[in-house]
One Martini backbone bead per residue (centre of mass of N, CA, C, O) as a GRO file, in nm:
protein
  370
    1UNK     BB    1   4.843   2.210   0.552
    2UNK     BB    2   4.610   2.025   0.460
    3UNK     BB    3   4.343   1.962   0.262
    4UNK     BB    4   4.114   2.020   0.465
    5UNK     BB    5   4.208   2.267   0.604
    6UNK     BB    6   4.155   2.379   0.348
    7UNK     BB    7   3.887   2.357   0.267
    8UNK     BB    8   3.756   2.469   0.533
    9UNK     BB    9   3.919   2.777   0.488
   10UNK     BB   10   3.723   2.828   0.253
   11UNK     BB   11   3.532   3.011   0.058
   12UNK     BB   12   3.214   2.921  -0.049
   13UNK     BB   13   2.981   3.134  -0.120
   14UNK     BB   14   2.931   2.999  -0.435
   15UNK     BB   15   2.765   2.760  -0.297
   16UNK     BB   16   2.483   2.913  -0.193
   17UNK     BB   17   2.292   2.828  -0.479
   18UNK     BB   18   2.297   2.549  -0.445
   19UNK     BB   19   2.231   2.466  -0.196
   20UNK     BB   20   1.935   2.610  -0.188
   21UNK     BB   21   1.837   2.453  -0.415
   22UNK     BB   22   1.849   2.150  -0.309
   23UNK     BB   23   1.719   2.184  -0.052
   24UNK     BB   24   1.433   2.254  -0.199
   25UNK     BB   25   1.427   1.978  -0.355
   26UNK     BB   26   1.435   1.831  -0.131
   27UNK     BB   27   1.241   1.886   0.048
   28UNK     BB   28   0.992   1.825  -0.173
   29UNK     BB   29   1.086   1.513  -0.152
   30UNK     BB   30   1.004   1.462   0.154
   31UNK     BB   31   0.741   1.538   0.144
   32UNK     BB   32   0.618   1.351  -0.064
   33UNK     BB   33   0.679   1.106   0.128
   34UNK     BB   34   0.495   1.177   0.370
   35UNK     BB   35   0.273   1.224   0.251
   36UNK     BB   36   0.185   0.962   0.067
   37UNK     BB   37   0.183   0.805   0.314
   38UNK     BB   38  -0.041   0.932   0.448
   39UNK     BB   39  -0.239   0.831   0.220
   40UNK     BB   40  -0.203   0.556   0.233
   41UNK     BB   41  -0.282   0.518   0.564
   42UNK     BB   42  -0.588   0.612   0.467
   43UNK     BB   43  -0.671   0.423   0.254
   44UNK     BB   44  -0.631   0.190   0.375
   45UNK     BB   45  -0.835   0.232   0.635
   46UNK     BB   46  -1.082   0.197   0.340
   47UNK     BB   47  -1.042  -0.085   0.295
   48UNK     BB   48  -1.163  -0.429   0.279
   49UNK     BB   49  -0.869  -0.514   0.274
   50UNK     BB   50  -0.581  -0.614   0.475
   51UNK     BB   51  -0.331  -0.749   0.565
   52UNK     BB   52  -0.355  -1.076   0.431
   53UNK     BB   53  -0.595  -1.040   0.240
   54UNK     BB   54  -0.861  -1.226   0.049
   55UNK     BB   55  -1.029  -1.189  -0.280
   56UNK     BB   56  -1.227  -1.488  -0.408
   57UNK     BB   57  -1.391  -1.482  -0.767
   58UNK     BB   58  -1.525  -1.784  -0.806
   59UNK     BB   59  -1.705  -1.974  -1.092
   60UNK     BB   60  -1.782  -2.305  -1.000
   61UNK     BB   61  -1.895  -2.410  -1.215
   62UNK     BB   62  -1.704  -2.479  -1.422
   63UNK     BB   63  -1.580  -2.699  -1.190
   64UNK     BB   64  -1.781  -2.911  -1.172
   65UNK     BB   65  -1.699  -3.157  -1.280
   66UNK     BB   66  -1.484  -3.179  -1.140
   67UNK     BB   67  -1.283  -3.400  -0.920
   68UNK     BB   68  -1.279  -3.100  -0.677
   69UNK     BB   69  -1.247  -2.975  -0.380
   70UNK     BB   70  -1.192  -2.690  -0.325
   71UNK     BB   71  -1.276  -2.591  -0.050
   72UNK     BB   72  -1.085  -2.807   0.076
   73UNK     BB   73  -0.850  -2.722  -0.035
   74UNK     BB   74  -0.792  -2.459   0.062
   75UNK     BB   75  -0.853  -2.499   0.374
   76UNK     BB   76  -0.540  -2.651   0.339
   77UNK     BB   77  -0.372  -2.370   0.314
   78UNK     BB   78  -0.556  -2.170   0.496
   79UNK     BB   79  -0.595  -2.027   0.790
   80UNK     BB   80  -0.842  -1.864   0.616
   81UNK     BB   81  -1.180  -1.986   0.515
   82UNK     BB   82  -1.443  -1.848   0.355
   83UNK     BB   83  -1.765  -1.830   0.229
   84UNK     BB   84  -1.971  -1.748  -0.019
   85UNK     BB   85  -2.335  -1.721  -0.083
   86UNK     BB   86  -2.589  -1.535  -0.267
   87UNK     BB   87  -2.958  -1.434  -0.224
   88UNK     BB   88  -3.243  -1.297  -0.239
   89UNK     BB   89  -3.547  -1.242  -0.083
   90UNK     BB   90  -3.890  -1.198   0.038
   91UNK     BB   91  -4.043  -1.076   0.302
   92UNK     BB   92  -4.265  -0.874   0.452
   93UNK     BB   93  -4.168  -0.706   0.185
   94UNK     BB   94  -3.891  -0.746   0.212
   95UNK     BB   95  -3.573  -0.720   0.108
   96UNK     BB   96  -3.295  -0.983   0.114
   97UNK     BB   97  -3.068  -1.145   0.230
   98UNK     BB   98  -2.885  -1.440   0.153
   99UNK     BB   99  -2.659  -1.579   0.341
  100UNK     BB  100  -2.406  -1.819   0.261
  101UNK     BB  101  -2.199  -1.979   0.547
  102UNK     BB  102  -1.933  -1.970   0.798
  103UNK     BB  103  -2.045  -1.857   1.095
  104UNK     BB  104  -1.753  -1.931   1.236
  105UNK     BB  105  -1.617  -1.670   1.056
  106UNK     BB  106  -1.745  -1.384   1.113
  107UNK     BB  107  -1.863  -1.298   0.791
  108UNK     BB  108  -1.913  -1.102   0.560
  109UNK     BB  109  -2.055  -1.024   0.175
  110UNK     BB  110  -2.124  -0.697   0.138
  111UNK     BB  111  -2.085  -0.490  -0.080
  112UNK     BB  112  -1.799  -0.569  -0.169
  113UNK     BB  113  -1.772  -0.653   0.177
  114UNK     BB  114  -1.615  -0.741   0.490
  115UNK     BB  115  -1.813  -0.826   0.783
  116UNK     BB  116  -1.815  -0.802   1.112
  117UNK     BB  117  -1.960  -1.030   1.313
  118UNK     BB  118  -2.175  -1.112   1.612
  119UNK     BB  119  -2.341  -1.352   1.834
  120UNK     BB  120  -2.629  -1.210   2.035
  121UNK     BB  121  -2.810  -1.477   1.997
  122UNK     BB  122  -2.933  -1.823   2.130
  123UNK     BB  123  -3.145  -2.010   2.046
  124UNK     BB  124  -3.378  -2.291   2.092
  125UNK     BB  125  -3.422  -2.564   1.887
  126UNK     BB  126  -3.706  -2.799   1.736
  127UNK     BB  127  -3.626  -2.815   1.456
  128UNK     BB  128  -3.588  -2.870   1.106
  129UNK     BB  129  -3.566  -2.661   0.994
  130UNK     BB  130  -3.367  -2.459   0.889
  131UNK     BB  131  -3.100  -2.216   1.015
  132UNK     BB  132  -3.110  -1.910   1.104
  133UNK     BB  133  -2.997  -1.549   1.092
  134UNK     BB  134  -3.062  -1.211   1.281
  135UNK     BB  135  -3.123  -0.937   1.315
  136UNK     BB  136  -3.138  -0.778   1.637
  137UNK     BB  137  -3.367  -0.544   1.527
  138UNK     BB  138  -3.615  -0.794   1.454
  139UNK     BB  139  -3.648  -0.876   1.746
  140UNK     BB  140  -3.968  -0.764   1.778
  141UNK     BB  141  -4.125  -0.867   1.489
  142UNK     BB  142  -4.144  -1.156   1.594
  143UNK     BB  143  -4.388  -1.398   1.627
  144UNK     BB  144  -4.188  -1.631   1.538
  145UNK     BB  145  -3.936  -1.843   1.488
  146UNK     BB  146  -4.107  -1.916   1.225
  147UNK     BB  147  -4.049  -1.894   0.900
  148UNK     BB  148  -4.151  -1.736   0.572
  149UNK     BB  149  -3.981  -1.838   0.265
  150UNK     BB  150  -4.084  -1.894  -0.033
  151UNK     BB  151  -4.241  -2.139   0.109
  152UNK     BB  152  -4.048  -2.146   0.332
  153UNK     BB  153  -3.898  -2.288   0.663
  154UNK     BB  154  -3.762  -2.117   0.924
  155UNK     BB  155  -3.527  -2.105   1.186
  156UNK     BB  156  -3.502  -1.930   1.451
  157UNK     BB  157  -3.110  -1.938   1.594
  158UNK     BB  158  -3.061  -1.631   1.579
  159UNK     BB  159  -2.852  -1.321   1.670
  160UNK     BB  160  -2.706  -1.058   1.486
  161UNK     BB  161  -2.401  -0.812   1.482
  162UNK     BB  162  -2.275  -0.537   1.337
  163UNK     BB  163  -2.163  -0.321   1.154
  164UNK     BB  164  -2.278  -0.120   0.978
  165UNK     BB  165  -2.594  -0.206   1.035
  166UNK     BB  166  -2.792   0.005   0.869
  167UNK     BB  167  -2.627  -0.135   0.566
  168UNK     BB  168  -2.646  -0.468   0.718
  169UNK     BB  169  -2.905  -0.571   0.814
  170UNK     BB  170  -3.065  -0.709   0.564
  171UNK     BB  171  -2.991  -0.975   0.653
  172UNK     BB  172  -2.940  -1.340   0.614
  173UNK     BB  173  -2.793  -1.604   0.799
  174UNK     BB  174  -2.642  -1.924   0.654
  175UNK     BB  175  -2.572  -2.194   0.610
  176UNK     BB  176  -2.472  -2.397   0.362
  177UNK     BB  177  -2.657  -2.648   0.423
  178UNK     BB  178  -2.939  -2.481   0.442
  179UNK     BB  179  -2.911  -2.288   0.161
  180UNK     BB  180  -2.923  -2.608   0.000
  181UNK     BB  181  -3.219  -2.689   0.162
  182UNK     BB  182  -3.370  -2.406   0.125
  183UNK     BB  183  -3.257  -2.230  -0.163
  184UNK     BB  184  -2.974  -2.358  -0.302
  185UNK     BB  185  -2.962  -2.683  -0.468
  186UNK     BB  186  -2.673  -2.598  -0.667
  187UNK     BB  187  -2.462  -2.578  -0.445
  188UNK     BB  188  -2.492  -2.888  -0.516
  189UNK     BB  189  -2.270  -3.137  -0.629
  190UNK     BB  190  -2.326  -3.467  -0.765
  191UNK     BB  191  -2.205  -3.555  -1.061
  192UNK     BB  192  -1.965  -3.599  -0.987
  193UNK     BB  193  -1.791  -3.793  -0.780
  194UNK     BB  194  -1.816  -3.563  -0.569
  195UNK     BB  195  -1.926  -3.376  -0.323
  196UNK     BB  196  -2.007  -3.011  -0.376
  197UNK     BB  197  -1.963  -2.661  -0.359
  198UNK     BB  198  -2.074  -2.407  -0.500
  199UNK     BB  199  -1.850  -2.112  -0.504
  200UNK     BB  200  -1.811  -1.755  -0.541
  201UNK     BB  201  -1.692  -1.709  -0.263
  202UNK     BB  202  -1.383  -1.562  -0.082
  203UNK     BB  203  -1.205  -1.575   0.203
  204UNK     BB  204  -0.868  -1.454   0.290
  205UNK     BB  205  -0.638  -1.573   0.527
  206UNK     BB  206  -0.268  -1.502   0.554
  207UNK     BB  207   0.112  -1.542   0.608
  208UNK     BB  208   0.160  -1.539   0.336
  209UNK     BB  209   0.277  -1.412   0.054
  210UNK     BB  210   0.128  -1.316  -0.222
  211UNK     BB  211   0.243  -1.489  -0.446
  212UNK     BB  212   0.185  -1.758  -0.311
  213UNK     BB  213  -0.090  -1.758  -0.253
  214UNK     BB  214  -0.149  -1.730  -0.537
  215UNK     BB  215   0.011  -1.984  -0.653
  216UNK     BB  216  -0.186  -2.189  -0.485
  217UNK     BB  217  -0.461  -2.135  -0.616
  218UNK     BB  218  -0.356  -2.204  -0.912
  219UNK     BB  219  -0.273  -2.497  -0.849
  220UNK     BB  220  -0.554  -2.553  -0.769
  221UNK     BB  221  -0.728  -2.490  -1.016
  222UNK     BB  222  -0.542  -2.500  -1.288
  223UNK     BB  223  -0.539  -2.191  -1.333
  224UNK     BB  224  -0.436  -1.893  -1.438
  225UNK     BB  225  -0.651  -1.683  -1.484
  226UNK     BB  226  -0.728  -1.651  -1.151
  227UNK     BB  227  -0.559  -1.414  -1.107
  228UNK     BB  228  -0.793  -1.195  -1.182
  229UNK     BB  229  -0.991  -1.312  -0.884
  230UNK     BB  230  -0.771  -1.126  -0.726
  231UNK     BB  231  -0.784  -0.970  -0.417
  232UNK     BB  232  -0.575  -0.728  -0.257
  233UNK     BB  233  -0.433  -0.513  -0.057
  234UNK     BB  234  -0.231  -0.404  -0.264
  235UNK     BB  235  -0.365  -0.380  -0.512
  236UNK     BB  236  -0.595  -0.185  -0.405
  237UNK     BB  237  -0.398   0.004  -0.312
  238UNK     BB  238  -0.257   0.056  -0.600
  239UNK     BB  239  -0.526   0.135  -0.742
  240UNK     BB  240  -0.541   0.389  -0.573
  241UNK     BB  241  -0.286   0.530  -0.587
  242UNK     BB  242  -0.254   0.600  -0.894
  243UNK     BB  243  -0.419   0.869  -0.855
  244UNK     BB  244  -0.101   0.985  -0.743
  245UNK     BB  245   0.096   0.993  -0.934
  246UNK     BB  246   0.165   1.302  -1.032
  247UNK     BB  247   0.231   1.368  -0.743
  248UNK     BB  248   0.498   1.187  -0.687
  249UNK     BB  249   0.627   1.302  -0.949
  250UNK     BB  250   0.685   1.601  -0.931
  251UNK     BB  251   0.919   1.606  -0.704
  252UNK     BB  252   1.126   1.419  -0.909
  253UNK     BB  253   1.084   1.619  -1.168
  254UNK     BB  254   1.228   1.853  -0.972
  255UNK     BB  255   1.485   1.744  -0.874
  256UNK     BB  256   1.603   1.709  -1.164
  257UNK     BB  257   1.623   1.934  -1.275
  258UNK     BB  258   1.789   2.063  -1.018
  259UNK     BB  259   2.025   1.867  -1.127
  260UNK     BB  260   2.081   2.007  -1.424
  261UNK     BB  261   2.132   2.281  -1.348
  262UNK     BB  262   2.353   2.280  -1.124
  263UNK     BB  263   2.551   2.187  -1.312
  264UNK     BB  264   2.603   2.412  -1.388
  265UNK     BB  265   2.655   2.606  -1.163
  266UNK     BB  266   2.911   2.416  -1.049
  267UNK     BB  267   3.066   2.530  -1.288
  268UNK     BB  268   3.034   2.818  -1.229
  269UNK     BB  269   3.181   2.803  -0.998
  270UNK     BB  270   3.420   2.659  -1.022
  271UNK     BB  271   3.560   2.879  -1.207
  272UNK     BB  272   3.542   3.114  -0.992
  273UNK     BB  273   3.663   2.987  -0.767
  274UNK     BB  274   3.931   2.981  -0.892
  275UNK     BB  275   4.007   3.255  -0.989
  276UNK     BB  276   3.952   3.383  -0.686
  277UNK     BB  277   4.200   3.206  -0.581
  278UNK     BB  278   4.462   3.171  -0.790
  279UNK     BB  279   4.683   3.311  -0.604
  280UNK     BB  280   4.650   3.104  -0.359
  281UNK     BB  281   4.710   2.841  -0.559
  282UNK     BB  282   5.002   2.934  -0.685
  283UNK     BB  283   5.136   2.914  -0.388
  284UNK     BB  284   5.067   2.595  -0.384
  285UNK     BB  285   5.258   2.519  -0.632
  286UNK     BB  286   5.496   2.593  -0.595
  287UNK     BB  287   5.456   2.404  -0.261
  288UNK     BB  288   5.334   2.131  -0.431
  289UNK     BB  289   5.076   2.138  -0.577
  290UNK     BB  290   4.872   1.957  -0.739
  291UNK     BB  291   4.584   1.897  -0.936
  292UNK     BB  292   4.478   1.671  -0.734
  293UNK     BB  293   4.405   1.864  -0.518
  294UNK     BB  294   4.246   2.085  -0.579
  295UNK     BB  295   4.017   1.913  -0.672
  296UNK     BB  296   3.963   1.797  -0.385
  297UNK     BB  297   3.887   2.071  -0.235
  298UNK     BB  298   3.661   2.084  -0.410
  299UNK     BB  299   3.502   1.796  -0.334
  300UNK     BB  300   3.474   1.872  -0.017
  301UNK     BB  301   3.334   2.118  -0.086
  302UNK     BB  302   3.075   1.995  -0.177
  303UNK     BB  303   3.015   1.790   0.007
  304UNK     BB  304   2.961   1.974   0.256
  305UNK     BB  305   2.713   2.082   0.106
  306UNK     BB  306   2.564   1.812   0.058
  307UNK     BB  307   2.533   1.747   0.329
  308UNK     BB  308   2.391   2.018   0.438
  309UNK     BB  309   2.135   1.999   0.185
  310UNK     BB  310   2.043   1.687   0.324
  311UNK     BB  311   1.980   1.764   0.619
  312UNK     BB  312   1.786   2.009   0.547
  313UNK     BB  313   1.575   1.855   0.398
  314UNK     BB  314   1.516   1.614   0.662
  315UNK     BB  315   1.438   1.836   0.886
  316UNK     BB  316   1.246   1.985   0.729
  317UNK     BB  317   1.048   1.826   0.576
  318UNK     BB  318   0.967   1.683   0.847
  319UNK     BB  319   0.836   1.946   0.975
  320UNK     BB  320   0.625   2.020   0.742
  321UNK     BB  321   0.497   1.737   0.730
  322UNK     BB  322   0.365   1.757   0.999
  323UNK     BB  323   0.209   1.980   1.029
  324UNK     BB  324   0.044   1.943   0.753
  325UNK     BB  325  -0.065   1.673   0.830
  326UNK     BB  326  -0.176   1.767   1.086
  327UNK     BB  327  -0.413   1.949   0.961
  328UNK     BB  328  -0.571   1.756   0.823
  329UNK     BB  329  -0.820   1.600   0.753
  330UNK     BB  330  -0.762   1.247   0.782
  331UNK     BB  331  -0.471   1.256   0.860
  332UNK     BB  332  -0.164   1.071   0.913
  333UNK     BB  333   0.133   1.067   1.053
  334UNK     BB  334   0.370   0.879   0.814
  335UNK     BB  335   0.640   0.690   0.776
  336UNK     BB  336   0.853   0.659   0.549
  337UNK     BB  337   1.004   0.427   0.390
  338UNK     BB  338   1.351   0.384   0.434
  339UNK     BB  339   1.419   0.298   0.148
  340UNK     BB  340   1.322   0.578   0.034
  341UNK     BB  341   1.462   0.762   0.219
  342UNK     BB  342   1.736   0.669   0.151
  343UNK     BB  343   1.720   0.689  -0.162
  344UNK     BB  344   1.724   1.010  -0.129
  345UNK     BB  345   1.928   1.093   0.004
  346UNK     BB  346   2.152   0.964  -0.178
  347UNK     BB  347   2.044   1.171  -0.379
  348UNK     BB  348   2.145   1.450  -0.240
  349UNK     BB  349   2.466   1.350  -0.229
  350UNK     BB  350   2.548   1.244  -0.491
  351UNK     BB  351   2.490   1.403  -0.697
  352UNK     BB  352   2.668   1.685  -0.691
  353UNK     BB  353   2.950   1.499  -0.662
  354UNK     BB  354   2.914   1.392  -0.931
  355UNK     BB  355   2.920   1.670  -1.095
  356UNK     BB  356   3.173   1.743  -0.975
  357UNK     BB  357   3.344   1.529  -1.107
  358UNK     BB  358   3.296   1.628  -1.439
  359UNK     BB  359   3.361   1.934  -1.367
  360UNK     BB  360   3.692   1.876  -1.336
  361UNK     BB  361   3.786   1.766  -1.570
  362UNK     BB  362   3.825   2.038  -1.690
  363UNK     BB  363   4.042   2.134  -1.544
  364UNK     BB  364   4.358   2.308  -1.537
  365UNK     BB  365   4.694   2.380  -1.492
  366UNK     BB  366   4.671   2.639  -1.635
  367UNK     BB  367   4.431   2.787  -1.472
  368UNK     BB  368   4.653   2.854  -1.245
  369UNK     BB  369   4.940   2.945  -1.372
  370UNK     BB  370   4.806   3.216  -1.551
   0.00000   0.00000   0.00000
């Protein structure tokens, strides 16, 4: 009979309260992990920016002076670039925003989010006047397309609608250029050698990795300091996720608890098992089995017993963590990254391994024959 069929044909009885202990912290560490994912998926469809956007505000009146269209440097690197400034103004008793930006980006930035719009009617202008966009709420209040805002006379040219249109209907929409010759002449910069727009707020999209992308900016405006007024998906992610901080570490520091009860457990299992076998050790001893057969017999059955708890960790885990994340309103059950499934189970199966490892080193030879 070989060392494997020695293992497998031994009683393990002694190893099922360690079993059942890695179990159930395995358990409930693969539970924190799709919990986690849950909310990551669920946090992230509530961020004003996707994967791949970027907001960046940056107060460009500090380099007014510098002779570089910074505008037009960034639209040179990212495959999407809006721009945005924004001031009040009061109409018909009513206060409005007024964005200016690039019509033809179908972005608004209001309330500190970006807002998907699309033009729903566009009329023939017949003036000179600024060209405005209004919602198409307002198209029945219109006496006609000629507004007046400010003293100032602009033509309606047209009717934007947008998501979540009752807290962002009270907006007018005009280009950079119209802007700045009906609103405020003063984001048009002609003092340096170049003219150019003075925006303080970007859209950004584009496909480069998020660090790139950011070191493109610093490099563009040569300001190290610019990487503070960038906010991407991941950030804005992992600020929201902080606030789980407690709950993902609890799971990680009950199963270190359980991984350091068990060194003893493992180690008094070893000894209780070595003592109950003792004759049948013997009888294998006489007949040639040396000390590291023993080892061998005891650490194969506890790998045994480690696949075992960690198979049955990641498919109850993975079955509670449907159910409950299926029950909860607002929640989508979704697959935690893999490389941290990897190395969740990699740690529940060679942890107790591990254990077992340190714990024969100190079985002796005399334990086996005496």
């Amino acid at each position: 009979m070989n060392i494997f069929k020695l293992s497998f044909s031994q009683n393990k009885s002694r190893y099922y309260f360690t079993l059942i202990g890695l179990a159930i912290a395995g358990i409930i560490l693969i539970f924190s992990l799709f919990y986690t994912s849950a909310i990551e998926h669920s946090v992230a469809q509530t961020l004003p920016l996707k994967e791949g956007e970027m907001h960046l505000y940056v107060d460009e009146e500090n380099y007014k002076e510098i002779p570089i269209n910074y505008y037009e440097r960034l639209k040179e690197n990212f495959e999407v670039l809006i721009p945005f400034v924004k001031t009040e103004r009061i109409y018909n008793g009513k206060t409005f925003g007024i964005i200016g930006t690039d019509i033809n980006g179908s972005k608004l930035f209001v309330n500190q989010e970006f807002i998907d719009f699309e033009i729903s009617k566009q009329f023939t202008t017949t003036t000179n006047y600024p060209k405005i966009y209004i919602h198409e709420s307002y198209q029945n209040e219109l006496e006609g397309l000629i507004i007046p805002i400010n003293q100032e006379n602009f033509e309606v040219c047209g009717l934007y609608k947008c998501e979540d249109a009752e807290t962002n209907k009270n907006n007018f929409i005009i280009s950079l250029k119209d802007y700045s010759t009906g609103i405020d002449p003063t984001i048009i910069n002609n003092d340096s050698e170049i003219t150019k727009y003075i925006i303080t707020d970007y859209f950004i999209k584009t496909s480069l990795d998020e660090q790139t992308a950011i070191n493109k900016i610093i490099s563009i405006y040569e300001t190290p300091g610019v990487r503070y007024f960038i906010s991407t998906f991941k950030s804005l992610l992992q600020r929201e996720m902080d606030s789980f901080l407690l709950f993902k570490s609890i799971p990680t520091i009950f199963f270190i608890l359980v991984a350091i009860f068990s060194i003893l457990n493992i180690y008094v299992a070893i000894s209780l098992t070595i003592k109950e076998r003792k004759h049948f050790y013997k009888i294998l001893t006489i007949l040639g089995m040396k000390l590291r057969h023993l080892k061998k017999i005891i650490l194969i059955e506890v790998s045994l017993i480690s696949l075992i708890a960690t198979v049955i960790s990641f498919f109850m885990g993975l079955f509670i963590s449907f159910i409950i994340v299926s029950s909860i309103d607002g929640l989508t059950f979704t697959w935690s990254p893999i490389g941290q499934l990897l190395i969740a189970l990699m740690a529940m199966f060679f942890v107790p391994i591990v254990q077992t490892l340190l714990s024969i080193q100190t079985v002796k030879y005399k334990q086996i024959i005496n």
